[in-house]
PDB file of N, CA, C and O in Angstrom:
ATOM      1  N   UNK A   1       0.817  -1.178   0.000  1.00  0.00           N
ATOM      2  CA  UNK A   1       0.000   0.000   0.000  1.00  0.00           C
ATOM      3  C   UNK A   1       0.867   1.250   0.000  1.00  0.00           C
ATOM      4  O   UNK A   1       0.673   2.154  -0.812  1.00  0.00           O
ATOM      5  N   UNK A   2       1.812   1.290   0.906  1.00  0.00           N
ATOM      6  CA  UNK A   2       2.345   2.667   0.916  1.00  0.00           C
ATOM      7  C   UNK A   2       3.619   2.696  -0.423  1.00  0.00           C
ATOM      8  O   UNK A   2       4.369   3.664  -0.550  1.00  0.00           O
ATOM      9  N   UNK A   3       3.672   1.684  -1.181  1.00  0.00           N
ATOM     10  CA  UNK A   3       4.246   1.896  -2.682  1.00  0.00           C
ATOM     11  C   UNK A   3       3.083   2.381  -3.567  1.00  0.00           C
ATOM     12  O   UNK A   3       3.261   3.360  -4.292  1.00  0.00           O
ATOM     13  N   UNK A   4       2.038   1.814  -3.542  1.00  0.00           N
ATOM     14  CA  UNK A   4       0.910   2.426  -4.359  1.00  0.00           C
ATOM     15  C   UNK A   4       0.831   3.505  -4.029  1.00  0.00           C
ATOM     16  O   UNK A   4       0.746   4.267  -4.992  1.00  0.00           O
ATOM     17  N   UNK A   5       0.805   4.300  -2.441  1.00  0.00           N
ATOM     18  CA  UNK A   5       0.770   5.877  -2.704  1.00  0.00           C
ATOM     19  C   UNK A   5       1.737   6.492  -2.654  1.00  0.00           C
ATOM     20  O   UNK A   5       1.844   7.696  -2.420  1.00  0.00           O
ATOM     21  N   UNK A   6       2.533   5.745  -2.866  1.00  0.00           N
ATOM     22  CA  UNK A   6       3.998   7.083  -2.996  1.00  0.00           C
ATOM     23  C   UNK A   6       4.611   6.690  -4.504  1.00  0.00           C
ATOM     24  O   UNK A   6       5.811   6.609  -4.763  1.00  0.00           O
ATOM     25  N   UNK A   7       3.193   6.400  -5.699  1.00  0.00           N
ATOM     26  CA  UNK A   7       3.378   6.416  -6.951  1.00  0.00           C
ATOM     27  C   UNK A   7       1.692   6.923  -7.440  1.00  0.00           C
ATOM     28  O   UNK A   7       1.181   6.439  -8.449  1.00  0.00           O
ATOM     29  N   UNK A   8       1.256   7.532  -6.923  1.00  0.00           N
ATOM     30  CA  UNK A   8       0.040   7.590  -7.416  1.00  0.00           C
ATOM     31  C   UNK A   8      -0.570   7.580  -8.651  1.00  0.00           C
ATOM     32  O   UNK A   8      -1.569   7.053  -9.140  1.00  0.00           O
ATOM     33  N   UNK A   9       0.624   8.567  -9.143  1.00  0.00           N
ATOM     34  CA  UNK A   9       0.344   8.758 -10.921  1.00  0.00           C
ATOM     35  C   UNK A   9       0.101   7.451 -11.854  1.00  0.00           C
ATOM     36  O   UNK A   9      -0.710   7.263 -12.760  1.00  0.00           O
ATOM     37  N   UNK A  10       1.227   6.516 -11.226  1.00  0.00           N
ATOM     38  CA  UNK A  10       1.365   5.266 -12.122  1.00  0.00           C
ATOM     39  C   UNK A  10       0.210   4.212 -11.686  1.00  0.00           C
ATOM     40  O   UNK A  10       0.151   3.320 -12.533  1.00  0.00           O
ATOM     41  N   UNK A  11      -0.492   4.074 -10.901  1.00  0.00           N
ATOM     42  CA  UNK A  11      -2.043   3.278 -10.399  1.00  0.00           C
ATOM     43  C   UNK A  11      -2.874   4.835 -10.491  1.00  0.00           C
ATOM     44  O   UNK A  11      -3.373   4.966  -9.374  1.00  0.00           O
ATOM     45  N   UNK A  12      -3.065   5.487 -10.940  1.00  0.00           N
ATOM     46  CA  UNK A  12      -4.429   6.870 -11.024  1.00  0.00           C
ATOM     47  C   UNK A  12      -4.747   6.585  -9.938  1.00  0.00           C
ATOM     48  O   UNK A  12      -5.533   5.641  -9.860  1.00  0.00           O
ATOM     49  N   UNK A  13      -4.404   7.092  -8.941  1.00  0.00           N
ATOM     50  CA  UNK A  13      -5.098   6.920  -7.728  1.00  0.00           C
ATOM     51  C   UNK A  13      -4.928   8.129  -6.769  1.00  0.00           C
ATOM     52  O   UNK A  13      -3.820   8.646  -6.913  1.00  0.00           O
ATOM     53  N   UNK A  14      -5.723   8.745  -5.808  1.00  0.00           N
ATOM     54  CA  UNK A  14      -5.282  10.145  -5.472  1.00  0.00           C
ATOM     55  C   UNK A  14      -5.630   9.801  -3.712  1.00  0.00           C
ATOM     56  O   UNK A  14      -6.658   9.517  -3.099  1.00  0.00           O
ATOM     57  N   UNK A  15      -3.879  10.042  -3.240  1.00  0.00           N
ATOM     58  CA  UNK A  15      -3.452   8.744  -1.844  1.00  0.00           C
ATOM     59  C   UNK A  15      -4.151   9.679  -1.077  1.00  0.00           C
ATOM     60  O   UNK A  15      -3.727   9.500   0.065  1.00  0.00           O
ATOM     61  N   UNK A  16      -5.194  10.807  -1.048  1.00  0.00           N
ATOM     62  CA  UNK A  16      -5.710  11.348  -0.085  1.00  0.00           C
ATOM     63  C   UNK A  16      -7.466  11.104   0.161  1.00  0.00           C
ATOM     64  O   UNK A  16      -8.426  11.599   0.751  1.00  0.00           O
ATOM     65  N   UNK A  17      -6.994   9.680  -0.982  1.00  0.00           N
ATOM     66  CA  UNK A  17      -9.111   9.145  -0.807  1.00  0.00           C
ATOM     67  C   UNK A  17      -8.667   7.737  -0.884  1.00  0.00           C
ATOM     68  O   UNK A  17      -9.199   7.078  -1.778  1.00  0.00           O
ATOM     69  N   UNK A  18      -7.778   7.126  -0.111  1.00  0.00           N
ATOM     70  CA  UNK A  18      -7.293   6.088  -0.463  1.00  0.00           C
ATOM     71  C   UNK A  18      -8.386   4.506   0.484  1.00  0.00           C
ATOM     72  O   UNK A  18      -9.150   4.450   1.447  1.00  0.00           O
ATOM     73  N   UNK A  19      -7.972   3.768  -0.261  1.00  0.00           N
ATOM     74  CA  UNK A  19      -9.427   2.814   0.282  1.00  0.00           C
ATOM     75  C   UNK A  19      -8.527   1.466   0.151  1.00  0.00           C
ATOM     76  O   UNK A  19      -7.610   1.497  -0.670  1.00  0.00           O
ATOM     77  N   UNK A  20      -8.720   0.374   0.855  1.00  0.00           N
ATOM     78  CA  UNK A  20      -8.554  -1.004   0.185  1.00  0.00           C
ATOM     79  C   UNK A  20      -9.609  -1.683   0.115  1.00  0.00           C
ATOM     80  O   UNK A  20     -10.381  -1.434   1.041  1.00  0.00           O
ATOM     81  N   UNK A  21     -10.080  -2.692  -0.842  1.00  0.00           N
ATOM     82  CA  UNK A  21     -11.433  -3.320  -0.739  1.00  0.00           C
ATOM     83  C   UNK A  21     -10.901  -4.825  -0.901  1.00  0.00           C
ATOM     84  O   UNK A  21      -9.835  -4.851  -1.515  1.00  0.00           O
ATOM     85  N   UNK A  22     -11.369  -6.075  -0.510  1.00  0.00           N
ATOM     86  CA  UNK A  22     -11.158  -7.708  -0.250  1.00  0.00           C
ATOM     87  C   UNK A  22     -11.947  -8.626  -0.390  1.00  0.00           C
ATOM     88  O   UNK A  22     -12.866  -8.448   0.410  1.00  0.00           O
ATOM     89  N   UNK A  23     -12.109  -9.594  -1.018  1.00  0.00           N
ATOM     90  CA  UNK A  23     -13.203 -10.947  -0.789  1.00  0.00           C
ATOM     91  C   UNK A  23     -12.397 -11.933  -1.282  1.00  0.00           C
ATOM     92  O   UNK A  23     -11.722 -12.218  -2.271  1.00  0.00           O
ATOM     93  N   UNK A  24     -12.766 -12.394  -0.082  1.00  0.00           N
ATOM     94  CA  UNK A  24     -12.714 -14.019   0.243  1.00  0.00           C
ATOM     95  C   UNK A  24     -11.035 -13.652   0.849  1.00  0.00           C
ATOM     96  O   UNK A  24     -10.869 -12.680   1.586  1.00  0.00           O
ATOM     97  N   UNK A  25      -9.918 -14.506   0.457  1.00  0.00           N
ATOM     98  CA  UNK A  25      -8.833 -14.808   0.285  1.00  0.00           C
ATOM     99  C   UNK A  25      -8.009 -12.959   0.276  1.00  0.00           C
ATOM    100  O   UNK A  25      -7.063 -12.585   0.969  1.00  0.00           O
ATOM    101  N   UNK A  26      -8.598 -12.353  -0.491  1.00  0.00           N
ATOM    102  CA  UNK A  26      -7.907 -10.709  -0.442  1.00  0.00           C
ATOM    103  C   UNK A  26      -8.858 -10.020   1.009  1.00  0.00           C
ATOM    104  O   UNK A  26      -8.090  -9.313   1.662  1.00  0.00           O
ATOM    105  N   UNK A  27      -9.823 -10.048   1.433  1.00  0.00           N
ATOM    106  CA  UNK A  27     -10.039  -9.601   2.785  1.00  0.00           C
ATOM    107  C   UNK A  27      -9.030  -9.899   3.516  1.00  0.00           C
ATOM    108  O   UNK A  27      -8.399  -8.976   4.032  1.00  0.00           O
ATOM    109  N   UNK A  28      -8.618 -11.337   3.747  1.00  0.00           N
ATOM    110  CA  UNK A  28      -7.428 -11.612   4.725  1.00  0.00           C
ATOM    111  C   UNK A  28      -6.405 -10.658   4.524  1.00  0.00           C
ATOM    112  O   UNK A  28      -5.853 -10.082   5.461  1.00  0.00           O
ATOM    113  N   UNK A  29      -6.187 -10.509   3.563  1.00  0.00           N
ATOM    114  CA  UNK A  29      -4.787  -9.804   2.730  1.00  0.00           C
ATOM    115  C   UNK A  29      -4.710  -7.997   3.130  1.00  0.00           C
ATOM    116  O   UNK A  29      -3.829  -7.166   3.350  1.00  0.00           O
ATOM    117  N   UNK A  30      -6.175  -8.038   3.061  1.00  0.00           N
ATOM    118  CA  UNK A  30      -6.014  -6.574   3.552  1.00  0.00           C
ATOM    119  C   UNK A  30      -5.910  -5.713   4.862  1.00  0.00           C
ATOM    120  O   UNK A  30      -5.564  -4.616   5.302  1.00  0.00           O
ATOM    121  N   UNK A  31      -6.521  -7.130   5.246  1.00  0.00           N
ATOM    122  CA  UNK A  31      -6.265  -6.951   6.911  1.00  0.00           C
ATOM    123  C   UNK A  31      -5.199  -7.026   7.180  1.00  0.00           C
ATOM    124  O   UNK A  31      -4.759  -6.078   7.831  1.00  0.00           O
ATOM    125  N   UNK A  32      -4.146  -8.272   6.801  1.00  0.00           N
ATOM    126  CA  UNK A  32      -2.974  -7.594   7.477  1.00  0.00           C
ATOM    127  C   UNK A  32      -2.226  -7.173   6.946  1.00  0.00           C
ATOM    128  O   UNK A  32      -1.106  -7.391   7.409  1.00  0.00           O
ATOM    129  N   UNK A  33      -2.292  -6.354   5.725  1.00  0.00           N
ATOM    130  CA  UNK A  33      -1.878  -5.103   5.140  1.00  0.00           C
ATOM    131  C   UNK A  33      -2.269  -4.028   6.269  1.00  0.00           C
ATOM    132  O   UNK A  33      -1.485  -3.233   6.788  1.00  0.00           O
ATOM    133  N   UNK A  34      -3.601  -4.160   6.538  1.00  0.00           N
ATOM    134  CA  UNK A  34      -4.126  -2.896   8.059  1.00  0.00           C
ATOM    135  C   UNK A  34      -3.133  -3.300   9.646  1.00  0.00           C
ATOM    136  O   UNK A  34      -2.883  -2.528  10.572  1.00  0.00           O
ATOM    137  N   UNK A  35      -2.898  -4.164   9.558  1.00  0.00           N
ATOM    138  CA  UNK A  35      -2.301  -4.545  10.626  1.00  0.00           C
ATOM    139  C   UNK A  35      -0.759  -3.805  10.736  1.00  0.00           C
ATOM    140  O   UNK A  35      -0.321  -3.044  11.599  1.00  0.00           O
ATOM    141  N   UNK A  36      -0.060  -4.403   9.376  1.00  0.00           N
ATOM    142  CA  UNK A  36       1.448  -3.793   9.046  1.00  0.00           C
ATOM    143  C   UNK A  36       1.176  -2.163   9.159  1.00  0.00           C
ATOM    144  O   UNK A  36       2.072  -1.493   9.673  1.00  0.00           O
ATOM    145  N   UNK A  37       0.294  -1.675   8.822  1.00  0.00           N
ATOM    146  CA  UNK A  37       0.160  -0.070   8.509  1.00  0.00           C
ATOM    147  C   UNK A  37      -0.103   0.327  10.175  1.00  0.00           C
ATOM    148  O   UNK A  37       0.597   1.251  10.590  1.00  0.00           O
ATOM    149  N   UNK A  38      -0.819  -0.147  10.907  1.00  0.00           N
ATOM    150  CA  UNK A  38      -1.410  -0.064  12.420  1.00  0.00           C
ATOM    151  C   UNK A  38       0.002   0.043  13.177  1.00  0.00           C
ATOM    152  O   UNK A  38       0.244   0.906  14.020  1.00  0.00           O
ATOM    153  N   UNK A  39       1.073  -1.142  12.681  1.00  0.00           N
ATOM    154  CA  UNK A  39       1.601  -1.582  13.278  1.00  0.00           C
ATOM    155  C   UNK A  39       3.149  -0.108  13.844  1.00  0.00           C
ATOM    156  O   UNK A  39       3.712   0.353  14.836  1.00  0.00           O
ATOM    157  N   UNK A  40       3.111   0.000  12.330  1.00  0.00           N
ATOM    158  CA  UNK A  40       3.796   1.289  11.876  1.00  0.00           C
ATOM    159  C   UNK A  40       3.218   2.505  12.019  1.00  0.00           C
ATOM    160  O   UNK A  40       3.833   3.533  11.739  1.00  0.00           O
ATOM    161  N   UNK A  41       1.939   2.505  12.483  1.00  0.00           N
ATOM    162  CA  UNK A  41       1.608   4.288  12.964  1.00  0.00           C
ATOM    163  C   UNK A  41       0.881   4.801  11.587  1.00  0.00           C
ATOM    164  O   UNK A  41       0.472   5.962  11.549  1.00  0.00           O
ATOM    165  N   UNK A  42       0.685   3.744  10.209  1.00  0.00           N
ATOM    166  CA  UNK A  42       0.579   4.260   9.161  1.00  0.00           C
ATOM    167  C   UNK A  42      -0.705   4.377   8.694  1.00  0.00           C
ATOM    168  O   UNK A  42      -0.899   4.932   7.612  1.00  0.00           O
ATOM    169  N   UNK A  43      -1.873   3.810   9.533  1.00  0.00           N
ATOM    170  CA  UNK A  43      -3.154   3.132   9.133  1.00  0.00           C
ATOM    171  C   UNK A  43      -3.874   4.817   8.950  1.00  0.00           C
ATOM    172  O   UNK A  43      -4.766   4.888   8.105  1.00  0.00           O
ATOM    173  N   UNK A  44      -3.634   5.686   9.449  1.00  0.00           N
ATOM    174  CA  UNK A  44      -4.666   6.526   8.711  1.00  0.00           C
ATOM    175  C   UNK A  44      -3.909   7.226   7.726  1.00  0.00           C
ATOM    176  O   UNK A  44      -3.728   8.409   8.015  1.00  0.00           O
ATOM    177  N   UNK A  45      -3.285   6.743   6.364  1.00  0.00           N
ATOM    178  CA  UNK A  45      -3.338   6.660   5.037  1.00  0.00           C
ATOM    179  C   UNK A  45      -4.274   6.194   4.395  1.00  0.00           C
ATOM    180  O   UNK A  45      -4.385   6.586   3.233  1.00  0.00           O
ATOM    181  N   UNK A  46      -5.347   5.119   4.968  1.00  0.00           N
ATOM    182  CA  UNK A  46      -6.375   4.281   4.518  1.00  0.00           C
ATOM    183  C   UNK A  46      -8.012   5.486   5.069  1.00  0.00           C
ATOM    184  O   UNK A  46      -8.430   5.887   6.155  1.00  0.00           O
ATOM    185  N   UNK A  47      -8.254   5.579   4.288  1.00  0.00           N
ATOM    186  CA  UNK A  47      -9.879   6.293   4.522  1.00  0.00           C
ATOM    187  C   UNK A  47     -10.379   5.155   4.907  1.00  0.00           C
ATOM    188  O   UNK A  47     -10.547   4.972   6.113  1.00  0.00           O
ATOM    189  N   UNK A  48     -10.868   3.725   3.566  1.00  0.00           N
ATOM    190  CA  UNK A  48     -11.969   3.089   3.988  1.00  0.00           C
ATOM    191  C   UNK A  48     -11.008   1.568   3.721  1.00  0.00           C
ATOM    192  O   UNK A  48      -9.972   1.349   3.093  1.00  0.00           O
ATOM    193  N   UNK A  49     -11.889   0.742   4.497  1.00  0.00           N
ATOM    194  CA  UNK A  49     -11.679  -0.837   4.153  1.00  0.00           C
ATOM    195  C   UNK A  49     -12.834  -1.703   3.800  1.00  0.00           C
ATOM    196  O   UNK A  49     -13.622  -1.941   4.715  1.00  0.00           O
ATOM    197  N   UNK A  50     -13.003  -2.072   2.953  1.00  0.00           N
ATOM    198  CA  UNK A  50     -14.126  -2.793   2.612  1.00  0.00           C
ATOM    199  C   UNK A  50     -13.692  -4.477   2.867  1.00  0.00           C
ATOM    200  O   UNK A  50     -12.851  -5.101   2.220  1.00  0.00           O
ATOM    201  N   UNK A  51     -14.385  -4.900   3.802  1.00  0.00           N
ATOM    202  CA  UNK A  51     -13.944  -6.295   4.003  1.00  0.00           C
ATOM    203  C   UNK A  51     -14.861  -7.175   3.784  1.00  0.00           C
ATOM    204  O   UNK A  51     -15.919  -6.946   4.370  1.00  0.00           O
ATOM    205  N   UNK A  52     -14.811  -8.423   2.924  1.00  0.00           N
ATOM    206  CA  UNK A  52     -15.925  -9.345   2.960  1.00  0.00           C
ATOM    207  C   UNK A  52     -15.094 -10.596   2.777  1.00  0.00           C
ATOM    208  O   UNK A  52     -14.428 -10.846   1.771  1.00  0.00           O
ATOM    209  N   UNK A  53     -15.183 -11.225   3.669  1.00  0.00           N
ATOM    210  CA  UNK A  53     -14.683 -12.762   3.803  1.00  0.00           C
ATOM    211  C   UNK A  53     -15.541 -13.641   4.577  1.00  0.00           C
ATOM    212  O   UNK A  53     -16.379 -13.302   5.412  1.00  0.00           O
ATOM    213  N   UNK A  54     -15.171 -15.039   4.125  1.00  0.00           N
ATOM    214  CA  UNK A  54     -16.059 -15.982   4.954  1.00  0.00           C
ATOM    215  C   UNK A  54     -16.372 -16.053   6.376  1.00  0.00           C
ATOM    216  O   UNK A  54     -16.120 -15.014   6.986  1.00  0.00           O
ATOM    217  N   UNK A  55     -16.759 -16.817   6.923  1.00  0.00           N
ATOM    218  CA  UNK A  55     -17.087 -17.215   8.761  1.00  0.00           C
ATOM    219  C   UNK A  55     -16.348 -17.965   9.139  1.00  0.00           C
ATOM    220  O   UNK A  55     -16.537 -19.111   8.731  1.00  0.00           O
ATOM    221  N   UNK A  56     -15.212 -17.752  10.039  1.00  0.00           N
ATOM    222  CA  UNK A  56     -14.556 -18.230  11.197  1.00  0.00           C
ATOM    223  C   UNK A  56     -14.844 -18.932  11.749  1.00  0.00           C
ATOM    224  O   UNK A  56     -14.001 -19.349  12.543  1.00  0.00           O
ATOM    225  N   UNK A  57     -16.234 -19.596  11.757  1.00  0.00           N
ATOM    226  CA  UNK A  57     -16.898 -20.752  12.748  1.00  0.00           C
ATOM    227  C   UNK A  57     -17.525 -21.546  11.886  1.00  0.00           C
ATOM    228  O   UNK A  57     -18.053 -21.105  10.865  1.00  0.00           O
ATOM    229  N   UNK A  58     -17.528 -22.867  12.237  1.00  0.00           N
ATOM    230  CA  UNK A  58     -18.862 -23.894  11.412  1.00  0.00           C
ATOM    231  C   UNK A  58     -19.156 -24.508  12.620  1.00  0.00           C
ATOM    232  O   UNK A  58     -19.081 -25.722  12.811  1.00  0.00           O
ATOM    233  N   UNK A  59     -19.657 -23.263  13.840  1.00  0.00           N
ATOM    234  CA  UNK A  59     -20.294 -23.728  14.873  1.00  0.00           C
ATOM    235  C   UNK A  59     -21.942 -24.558  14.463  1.00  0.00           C
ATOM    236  O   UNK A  59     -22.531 -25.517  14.963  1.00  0.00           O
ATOM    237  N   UNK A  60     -22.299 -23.491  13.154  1.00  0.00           N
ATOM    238  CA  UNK A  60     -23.913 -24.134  12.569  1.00  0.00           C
ATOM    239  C   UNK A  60     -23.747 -25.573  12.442  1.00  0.00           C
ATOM    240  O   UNK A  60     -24.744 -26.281  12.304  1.00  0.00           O
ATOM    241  N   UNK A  61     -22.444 -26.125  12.481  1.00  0.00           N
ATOM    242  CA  UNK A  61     -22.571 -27.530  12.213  1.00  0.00           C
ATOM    243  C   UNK A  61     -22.994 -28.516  13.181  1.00  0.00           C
ATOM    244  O   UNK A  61     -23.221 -29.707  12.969  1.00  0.00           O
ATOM    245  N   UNK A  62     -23.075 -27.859  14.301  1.00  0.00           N
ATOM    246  CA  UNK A  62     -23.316 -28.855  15.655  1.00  0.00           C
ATOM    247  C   UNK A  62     -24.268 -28.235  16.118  1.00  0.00           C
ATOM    248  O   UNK A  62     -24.399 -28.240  17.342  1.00  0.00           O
ATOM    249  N   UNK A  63     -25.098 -27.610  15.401  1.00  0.00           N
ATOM    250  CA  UNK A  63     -27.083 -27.387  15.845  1.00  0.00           C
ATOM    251  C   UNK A  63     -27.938 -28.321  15.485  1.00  0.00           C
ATOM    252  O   UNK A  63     -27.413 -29.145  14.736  1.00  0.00           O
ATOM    253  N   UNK A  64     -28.954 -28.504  15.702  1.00  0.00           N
ATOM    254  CA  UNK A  64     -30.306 -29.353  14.657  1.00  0.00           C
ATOM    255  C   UNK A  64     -30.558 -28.439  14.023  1.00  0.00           C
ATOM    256  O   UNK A  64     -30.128 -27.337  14.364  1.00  0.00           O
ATOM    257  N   UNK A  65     -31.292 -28.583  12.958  1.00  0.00           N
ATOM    258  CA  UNK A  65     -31.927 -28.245  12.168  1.00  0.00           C
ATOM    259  C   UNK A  65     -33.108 -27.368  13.063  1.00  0.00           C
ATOM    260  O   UNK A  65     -33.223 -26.200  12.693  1.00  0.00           O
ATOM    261  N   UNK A  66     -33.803 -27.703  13.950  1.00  0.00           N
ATOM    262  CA  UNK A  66     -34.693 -26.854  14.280  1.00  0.00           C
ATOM    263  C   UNK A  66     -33.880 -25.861  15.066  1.00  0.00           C
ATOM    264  O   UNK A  66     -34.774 -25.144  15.514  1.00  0.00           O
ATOM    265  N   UNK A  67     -32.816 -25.400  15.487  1.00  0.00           N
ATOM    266  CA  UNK A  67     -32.752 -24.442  15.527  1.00  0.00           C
ATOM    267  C   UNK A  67     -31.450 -23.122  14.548  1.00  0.00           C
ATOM    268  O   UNK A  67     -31.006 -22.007  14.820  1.00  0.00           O
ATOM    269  N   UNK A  68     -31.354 -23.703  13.857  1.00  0.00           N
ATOM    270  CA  UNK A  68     -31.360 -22.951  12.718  1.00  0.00           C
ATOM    271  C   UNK A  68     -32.333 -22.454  12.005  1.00  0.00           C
ATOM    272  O   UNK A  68     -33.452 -22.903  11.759  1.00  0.00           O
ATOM    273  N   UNK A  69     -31.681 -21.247  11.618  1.00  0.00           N
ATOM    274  CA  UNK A  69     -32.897 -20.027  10.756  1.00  0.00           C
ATOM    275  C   UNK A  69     -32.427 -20.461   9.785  1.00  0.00           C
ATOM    276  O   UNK A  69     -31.480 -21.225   9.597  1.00  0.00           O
ATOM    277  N   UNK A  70     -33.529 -19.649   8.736  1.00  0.00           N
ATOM    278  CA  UNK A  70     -33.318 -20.135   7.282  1.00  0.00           C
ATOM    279  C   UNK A  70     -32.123 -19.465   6.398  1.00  0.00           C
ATOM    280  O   UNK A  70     -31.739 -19.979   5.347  1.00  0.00           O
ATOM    281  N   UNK A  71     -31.446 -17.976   7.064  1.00  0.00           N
ATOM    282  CA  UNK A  71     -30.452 -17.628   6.619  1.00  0.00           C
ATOM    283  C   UNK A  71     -29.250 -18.822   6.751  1.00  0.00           C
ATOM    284  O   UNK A  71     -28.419 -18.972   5.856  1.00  0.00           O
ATOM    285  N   UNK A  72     -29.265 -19.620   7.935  1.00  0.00           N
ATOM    286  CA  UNK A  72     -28.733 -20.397   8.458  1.00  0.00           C
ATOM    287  C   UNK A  72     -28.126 -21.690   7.661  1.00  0.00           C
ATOM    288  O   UNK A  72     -27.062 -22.310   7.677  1.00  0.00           O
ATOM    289  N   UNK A  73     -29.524 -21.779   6.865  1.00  0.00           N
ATOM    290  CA  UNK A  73     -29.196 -23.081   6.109  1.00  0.00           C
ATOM    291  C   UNK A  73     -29.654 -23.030   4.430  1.00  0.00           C
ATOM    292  O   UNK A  73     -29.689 -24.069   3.770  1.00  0.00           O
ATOM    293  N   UNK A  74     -30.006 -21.654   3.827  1.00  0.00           N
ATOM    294  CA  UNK A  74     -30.014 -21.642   2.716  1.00  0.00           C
ATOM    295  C   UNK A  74     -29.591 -20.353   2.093  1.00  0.00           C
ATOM    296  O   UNK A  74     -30.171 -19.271   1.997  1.00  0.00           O
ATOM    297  N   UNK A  75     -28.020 -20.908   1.563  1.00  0.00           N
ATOM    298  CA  UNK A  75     -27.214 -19.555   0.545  1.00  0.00           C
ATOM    299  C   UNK A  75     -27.746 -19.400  -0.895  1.00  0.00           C
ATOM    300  O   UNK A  75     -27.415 -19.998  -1.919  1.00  0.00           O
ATOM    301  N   UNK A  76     -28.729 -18.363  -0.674  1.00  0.00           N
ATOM    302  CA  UNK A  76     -28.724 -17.896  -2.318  1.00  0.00           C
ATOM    303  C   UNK A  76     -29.633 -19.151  -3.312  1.00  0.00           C
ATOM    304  O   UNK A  76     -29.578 -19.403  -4.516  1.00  0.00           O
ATOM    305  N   UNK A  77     -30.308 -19.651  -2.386  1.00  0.00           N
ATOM    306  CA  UNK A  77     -31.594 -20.366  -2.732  1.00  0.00           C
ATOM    307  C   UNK A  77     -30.770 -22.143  -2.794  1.00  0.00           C
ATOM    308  O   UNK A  77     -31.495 -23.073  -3.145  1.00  0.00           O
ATOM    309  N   UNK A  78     -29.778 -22.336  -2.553  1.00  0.00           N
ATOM    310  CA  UNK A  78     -28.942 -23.788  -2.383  1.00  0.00           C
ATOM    311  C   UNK A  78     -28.706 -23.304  -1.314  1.00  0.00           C
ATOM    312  O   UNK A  78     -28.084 -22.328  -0.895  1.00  0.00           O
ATOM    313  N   UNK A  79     -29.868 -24.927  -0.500  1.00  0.00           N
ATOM    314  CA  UNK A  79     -29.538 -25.004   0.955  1.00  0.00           C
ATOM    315  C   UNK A  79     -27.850 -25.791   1.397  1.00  0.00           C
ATOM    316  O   UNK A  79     -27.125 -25.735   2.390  1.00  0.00           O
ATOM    317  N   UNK A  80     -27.771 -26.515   0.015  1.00  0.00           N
ATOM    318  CA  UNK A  80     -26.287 -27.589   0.455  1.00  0.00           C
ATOM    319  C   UNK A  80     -25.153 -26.123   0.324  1.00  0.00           C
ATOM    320  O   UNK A  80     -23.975 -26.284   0.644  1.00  0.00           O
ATOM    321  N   UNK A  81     -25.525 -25.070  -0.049  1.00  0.00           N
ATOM    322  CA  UNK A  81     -24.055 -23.735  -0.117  1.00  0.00           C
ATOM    323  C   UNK A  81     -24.085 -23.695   1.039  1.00  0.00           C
ATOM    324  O   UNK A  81     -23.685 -24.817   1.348  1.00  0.00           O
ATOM    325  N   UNK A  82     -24.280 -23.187   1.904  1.00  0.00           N
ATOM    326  CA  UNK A  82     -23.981 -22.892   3.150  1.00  0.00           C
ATOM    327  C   UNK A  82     -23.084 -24.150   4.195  1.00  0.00           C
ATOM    328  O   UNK A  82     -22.366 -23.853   5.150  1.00  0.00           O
ATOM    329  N   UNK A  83     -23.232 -24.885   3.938  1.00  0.00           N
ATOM    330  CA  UNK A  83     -22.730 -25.989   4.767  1.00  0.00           C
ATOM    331  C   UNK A  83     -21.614 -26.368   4.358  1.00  0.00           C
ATOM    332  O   UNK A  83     -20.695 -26.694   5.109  1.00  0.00           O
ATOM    333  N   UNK A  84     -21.552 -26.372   2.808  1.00  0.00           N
ATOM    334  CA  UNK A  84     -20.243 -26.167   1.905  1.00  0.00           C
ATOM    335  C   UNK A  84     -18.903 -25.588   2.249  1.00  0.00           C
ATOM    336  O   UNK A  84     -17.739 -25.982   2.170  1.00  0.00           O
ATOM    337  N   UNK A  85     -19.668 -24.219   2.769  1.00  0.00           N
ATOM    338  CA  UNK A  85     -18.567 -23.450   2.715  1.00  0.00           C
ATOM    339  C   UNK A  85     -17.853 -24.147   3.975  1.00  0.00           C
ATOM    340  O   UNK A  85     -16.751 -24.556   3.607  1.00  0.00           O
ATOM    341  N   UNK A  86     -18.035 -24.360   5.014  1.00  0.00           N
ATOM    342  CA  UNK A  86     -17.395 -24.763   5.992  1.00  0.00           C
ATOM    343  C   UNK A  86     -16.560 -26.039   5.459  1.00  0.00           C
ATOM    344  O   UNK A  86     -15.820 -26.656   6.224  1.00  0.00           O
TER     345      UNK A  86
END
């Protein structure tokens, strides 16, 4: 990150609206990109972080069925996605 803004011209990017965004596998990535920057005093170079990565738990796996909600057990209209992902 702090090579991308101390080249701005060459990525068009203007380091005073600066953002990182992540999914799946690059959320991780950006976090501890936020971490290294935190770590160094550097993290408010970053305006925003957009993070979207999976769930840390497949606690849903050791419920019944009755008490799971239906967000619980059906991704995006496939009830077998959700269980998948774990």
């Amino acid at each position: 990150m702090n090579y991308a803004l101390a080249n701005p011209d060459k990525f068009g990017i203007d380091p005073k609206k600066a953002a990182m965004a992540g999914c799946s596998g690059g959320g991780w990535i950006i976090v501890g990109a936020a971490n290294m920057l935190a770590k160094a005093n550097d993290l408010g170079k970053i305006k925003a972080m957009f993070i979207h990565t999976g769930m840390l738990s497949n606690s849903t796996g050791s419920l019944t069925k009755e008490q799971l909600k239906p967000y619980d057990t059906d991704y995006m209209g496939d009830p077998a996605g959700n269980t998948s992902m774990y």
